[in-house]
C-alpha positions in Angstrom: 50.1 -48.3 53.0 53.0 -50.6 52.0 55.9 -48.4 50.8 56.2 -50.7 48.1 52.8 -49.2 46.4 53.8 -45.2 47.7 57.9 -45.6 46.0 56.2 -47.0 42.9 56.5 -45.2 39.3 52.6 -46.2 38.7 51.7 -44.4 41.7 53.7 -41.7 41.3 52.0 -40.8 37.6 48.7 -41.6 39.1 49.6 -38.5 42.1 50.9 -36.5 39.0 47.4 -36.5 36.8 45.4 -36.7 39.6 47.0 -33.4 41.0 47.0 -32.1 37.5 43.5 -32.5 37.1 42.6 -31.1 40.2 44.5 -27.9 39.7 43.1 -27.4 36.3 39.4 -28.0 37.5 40.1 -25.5 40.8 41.7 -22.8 38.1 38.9 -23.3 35.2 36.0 -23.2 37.8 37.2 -20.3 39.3 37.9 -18.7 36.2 34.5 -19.8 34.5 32.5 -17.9 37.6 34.5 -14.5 37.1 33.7 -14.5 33.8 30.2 -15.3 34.3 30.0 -13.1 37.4 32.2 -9.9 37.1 32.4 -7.3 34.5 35.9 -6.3 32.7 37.5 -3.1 34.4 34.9 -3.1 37.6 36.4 -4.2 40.9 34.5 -6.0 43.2 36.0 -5.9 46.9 36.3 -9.4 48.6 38.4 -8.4 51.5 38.1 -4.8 52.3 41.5 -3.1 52.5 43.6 -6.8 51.0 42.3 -8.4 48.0 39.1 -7.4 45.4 38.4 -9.5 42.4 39.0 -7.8 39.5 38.1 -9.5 35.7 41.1 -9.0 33.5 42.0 -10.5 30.2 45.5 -10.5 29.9 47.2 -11.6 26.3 50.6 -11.6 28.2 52.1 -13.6 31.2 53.2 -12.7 34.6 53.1 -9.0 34.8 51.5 -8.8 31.2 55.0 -9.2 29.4 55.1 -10.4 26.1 51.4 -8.9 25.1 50.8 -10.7 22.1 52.9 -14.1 22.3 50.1 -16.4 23.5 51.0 -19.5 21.0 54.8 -18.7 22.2 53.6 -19.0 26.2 51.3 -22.4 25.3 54.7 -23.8 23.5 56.4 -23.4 27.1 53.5 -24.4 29.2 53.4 -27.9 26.6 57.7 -27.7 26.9 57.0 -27.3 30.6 54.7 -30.4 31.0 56.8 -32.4 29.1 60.1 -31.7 31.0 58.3 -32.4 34.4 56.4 -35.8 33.4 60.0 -36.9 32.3 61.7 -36.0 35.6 59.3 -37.8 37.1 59.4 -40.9 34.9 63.3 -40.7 34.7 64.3 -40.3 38.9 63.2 -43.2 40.3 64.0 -41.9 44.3 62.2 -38.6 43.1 60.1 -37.9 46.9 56.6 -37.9 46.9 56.4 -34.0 48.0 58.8 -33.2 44.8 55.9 -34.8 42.7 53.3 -32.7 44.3 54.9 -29.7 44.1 55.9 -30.2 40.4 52.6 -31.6 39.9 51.1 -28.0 41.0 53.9 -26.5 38.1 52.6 -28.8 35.6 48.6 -27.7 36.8 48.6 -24.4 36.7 50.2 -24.0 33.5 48.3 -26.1 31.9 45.2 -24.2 33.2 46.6 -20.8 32.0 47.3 -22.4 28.6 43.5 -24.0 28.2 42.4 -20.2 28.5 45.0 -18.7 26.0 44.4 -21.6 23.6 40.3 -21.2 24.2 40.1 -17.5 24.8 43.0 -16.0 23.7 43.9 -14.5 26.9 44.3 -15.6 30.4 41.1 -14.6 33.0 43.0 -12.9 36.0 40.8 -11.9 39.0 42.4 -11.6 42.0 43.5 -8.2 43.3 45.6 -7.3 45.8 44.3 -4.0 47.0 46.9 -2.9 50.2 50.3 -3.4 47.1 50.6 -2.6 43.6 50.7 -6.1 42.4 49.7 -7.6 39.0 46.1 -8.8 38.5 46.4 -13.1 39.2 44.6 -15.9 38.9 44.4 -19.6 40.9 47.0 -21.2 38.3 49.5 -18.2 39.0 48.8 -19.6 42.6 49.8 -22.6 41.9 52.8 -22.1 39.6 54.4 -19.7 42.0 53.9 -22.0 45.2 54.6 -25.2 43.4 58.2 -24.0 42.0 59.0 -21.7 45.8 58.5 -25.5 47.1 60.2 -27.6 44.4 63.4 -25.1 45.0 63.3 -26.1 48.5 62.4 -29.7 47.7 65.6 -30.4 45.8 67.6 -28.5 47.4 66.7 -31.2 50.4 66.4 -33.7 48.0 70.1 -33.1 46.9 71.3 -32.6 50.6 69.9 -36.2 51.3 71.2 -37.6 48.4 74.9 -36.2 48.8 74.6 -37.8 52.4 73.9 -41.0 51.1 76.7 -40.7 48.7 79.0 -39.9 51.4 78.1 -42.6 53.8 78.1 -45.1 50.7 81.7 -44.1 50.2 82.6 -44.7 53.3 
């Protein structure tokens, strides 16, 4: 593919939605066969000894803090949205996997905030069973991956920029 078409803003929003959209239809799906499929409270094992599916509703975020606050939580998830699209619009030498990875961000909160906004709660179902370890979903997946990554991302991003700073100079 000419880089010409892969270093392109148009391009670049089309990788964001299209990621977007992805994650969100992964995270709904998922979360509309739970609900159909599992019962509140009863644990269903899906690896013996790891990980059992679980239905919870959970009014809170990660680790069910702030109970309560869902209109508070979809203001971030929109605030959150927002200040990636612009990052992206705004840094023109912004690397494709930075996109991605932000793109996953932007995804998976938008999925959690489609459930508080039509359920008023989040669906959580995944389990681990061999640690203690709050009840999660596929868009927790994503948000917690995607921002690990983009931490590593910039911090590469900004290594390779200083370089090219440094060798401009001199």
């Amino acid at each position: 593919m000419d880089s010409r078409v892969t270093d392109s803003r148009g391009f670049r929003y089309v990788v964001f939605w299209l990621v977007v959209c992805i994650v969100v239809a992964v995270d709904q799906a998922t979360k509309a066969a739970v609900r159909v499929n599992l019962t509140a409270g009863q644990p269903v094992t899906l690896i013996p000894g790891v990980l059992d599916l679980l239905l919870v509703r959970n009014t809170g975020a990660a680790f069910s803090i702030g109970r309560g606050a869902g209109p508070v939580f979809v203001i971030v998830a929109i605030a959150a949205m927002v200040a990636i699209f612009v990052l992206i619009v705004r840094e023109r030498d912004l690397p494709m996997t930075l996109v991605v990875t932000l793109s996953c961000v932007a995804g998976g909160g938008f999925g959690n905030m489609i459930d508080r906004v039509m359920q008023g709660y989040v669906t959580d179902f995944l389990a681990t069973s061999f640690v203690n370890f709050p009840v999660f979903n596929v868009a927790d997946i994503f948000v917690t991956c995607g921002v690990a990554l983009s931490l590593v991302g910039f911090l590469v991003w900004d290594h390779r920029r200083a370089a090219q700073m440094k060798e401009a100079e001199a």
